[in-house]
C-alpha positions in Angstrom: 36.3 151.0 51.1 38.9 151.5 53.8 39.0 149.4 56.7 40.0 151.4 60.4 43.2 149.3 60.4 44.4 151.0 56.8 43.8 154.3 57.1 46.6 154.8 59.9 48.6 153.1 57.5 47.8 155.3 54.7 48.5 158.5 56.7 51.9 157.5 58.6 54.7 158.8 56.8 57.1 156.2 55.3 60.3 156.7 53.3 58.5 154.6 50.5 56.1 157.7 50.6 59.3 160.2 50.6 60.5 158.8 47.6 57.7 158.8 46.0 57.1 162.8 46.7 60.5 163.3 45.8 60.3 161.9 42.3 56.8 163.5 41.7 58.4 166.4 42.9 61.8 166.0 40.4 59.6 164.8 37.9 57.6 168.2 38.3 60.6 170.5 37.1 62.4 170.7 34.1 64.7 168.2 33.5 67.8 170.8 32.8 67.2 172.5 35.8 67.4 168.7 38.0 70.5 168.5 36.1 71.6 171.7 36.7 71.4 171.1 40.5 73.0 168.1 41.1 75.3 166.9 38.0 78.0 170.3 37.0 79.8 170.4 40.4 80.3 166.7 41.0 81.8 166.6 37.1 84.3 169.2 37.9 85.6 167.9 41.0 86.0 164.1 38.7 87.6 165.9 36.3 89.7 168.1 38.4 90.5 164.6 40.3 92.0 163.7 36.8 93.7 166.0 35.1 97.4 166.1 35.3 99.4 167.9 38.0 96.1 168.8 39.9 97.8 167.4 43.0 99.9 170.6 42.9 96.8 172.4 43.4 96.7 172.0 47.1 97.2 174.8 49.6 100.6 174.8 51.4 99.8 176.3 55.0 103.6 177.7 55.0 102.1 180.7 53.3 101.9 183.6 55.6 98.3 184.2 53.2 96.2 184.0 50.3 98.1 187.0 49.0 101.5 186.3 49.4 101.9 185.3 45.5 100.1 184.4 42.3 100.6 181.4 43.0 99.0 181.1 46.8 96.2 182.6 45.8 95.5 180.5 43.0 96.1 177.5 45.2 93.5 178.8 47.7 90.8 179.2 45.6 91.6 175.7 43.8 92.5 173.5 46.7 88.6 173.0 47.3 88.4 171.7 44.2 90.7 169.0 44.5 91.1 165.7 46.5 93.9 163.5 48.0 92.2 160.3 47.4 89.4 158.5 46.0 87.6 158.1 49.2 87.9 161.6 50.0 86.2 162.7 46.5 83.8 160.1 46.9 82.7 161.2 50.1 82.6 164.5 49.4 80.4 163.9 46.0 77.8 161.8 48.1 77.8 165.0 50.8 76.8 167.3 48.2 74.2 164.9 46.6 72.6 164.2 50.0 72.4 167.7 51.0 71.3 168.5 47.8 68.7 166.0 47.9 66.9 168.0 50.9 67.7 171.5 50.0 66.3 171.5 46.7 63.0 170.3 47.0 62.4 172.6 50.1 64.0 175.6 48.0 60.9 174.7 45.7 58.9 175.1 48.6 60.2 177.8 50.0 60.2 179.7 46.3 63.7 180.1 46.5 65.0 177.9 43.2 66.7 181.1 42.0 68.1 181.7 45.2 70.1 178.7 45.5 71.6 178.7 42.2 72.8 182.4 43.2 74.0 181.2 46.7 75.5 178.0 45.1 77.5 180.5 42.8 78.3 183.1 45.5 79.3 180.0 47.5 82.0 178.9 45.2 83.5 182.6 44.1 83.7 183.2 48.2 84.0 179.9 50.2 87.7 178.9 48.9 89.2 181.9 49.6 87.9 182.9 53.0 88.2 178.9 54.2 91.9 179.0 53.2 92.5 182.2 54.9 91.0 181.1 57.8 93.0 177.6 57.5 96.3 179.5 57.3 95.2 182.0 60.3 94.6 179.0 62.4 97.1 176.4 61.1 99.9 178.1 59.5 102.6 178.4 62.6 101.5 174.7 63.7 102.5 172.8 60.1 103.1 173.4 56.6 101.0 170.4 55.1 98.8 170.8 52.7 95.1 170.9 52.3 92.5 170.3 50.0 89.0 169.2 49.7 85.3 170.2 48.6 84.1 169.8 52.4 84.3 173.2 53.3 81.5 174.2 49.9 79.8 171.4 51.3 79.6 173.0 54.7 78.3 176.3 53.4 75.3 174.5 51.5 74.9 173.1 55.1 74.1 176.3 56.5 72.0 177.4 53.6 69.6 174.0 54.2 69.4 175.8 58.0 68.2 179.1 56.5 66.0 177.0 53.5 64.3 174.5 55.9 62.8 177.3 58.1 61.8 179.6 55.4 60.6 176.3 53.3 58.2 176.0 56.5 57.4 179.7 56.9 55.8 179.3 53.7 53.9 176.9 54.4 52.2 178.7 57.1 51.7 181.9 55.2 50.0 179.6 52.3 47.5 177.9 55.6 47.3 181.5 57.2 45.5 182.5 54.2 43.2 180.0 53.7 42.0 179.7 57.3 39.1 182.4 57.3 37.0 181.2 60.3 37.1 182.3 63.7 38.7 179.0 65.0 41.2 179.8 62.6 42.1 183.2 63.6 41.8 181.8 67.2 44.7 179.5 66.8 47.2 181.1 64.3 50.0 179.2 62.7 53.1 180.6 61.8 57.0 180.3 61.9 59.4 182.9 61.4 62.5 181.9 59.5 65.1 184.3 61.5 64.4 181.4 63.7 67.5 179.7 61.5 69.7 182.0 63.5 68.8 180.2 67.1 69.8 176.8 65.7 72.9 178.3 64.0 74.4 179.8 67.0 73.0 177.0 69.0 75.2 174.6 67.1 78.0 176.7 67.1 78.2 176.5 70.6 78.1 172.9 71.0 81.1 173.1 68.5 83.6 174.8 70.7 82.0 173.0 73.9 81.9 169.6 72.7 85.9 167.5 72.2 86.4 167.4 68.3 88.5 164.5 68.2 91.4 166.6 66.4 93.8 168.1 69.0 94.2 171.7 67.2 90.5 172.3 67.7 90.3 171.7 71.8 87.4 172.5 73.8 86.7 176.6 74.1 84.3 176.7 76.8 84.4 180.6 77.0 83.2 181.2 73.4 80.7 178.4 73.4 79.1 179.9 75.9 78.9 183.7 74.1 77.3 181.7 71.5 74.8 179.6 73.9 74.4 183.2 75.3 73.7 184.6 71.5 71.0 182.4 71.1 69.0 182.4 74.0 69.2 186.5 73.4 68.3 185.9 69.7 65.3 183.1 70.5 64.2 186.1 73.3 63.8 189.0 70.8 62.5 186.9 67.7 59.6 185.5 71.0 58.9 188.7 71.6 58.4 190.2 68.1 57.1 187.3 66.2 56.6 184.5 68.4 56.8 181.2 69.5 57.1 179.0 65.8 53.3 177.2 65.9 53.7 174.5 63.3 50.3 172.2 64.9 47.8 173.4 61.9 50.0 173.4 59.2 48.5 170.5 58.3 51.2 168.8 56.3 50.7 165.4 54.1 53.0 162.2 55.4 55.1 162.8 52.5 56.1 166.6 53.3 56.1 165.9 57.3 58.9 163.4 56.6 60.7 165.9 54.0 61.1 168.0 56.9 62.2 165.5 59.2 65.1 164.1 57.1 66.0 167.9 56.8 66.3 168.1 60.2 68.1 165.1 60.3 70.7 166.3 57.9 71.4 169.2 59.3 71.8 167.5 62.9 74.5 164.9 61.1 76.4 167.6 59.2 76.5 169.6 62.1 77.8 166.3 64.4 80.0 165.2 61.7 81.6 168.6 60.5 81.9 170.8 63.5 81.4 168.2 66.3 82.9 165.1 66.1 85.0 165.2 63.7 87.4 162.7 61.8 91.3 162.9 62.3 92.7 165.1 59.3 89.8 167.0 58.8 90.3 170.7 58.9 87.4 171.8 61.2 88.5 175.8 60.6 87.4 175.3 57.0 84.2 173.5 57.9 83.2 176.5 60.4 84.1 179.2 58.0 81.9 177.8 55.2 79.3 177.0 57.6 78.9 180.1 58.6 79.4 181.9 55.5 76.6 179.7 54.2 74.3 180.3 56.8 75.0 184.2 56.3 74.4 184.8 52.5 70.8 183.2 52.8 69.9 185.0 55.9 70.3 188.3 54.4 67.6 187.3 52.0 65.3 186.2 55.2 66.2 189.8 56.9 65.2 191.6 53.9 62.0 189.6 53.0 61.3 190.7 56.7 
């Protein structure tokens, strides 16, 4: 028997009950595929922090570009692959896992498990390359350092948890859409569309280039933070007016799920702060936009042709 005083308790979402899903929920897959997901990468950027003369590795912004030799272009690709220190590998490695964490189980939920394995991959042939170009575009005339560093992957799989976590949610609604079958349920549809990921996208975007970064060679750009502010209020008009407000209130989510969606959210508000926002001295914020929104764009093309 349950006394009044318990059964709040019972329903409130906890992280004790998070955990819990998420193990059922890890413990519900095949063990190769769990492994698959969050071990290979993290062992290649150890053993690339190991082998000898991976230091070399890093990108020299003197290049005038990715194609100027064999060598440049190697040293594009392989610079995200490599660290400087064991901090900066560390870091990166509990990035990955943490986003990971997040935008696996709502890939599950979202019936996308193939899909991130093929973004993941796409991620790592594309990310590198366009990151460093961008890196040199940007940087090149100001020094000839070099860079390195997994954070700009790691950004990409940020704006893939975007794209997952609404179209995690928009299955959810088309799974209660279905079973509601009375007239109360017709009378108060749920639903959310997940081309809503593009309103948050440009949303954050524009707090980017409005808000100080902390690192002088990424000042404030007022002007293009505001095409973007403008971007999304145009894009959060048109997707109002063809598929409406998102209405979340019958979903009817258990504590558990509720709180999986939460520390999404959460996630992606930190990366967003912490990459693009406010960001540490030394970091190369060009390589953290790029991959951002490259990652945001290979998933979205899947949400525009589900559409």
């Amino acid at each position: 028997m349950t006394t009044e005083r318990e059964e709040p308790d019972r329903l409130r979402p906890t992280l004790r009950g998070l955990s819990a899903s998420l193990l059922a929920a890890l413990r519900s897959r095949p063990l190769s595929e769990v492994a698959l997901v969050f071990l290979p990468l993290p062992t290649l950027l150890v053993a690339v922090s190991v082998f000898p003369g991976a230091e070399t590795w890093r990108l020299s912004l003197a290049a005038e570009s990715v194609f100027e030799s064999r060598w440049t272009l190697w040293t594009a690709f392989a610079s995200s692959f490599v660290h400087t220190t064991p901090d900066h590998l560390l870091d990166n490695v509990v990035n990955y896992w943490l986003l990971l964490a997040v935008a696996y189980p709502l890939s599950v939920v979202a019936g996308w498990r193939r899909r991130l394995l093929y973004v993941t991959l796409a991620y790592l042939a594309i990310v590198p390359l366009v990151s460093a170009s961008a890196t040199i575009v940007a940087l090149g005339g100001l020094t000839d350092a070099p860079t390195a560093g997994f954070s700009d992957v790691n950004s990409a799989l940020l704006g893939y948890l975007v794209v997952v976590w609404f179209a995690a949610l928009a299955a959810e609604t088309e799974r209660t859409d279905g079973l509601g079958s009375d007239s109360v349920s017709r009378s108060k549809p749920v639903g959310v569309d997940a081309r809503w990921s593009i309103v948050v996208v440009f949303a954050s975007l524009a707090a980017a280039y409005v808000v100080p970064s902390g690192v002088s060679y990424f000042p404030p750009l007022p002007a293009i933070g505001a095409l973007f502010a403008v971007a999304a209020a145009v894009a959060a008009g048109g997707l109002y007016a063809a598929a409406g407000r998102p209405r979340v209130g019958g979903i009817g989510l258990t504590p558990a799920r509720e709180l999986l969606y939460v520390t999404g959210a959460s996630v992606i508000a930190a990366g967003v702060i912490g990459s693009l926002v406010v960001v540490p001295f030394g970091s190369n914020v060009f390589a953290h936009l790029v991959g951002y929104v490259v990652g945001f764009t290979v998933p979205f093309v899947y949400v525009i042709a589900d559409s």
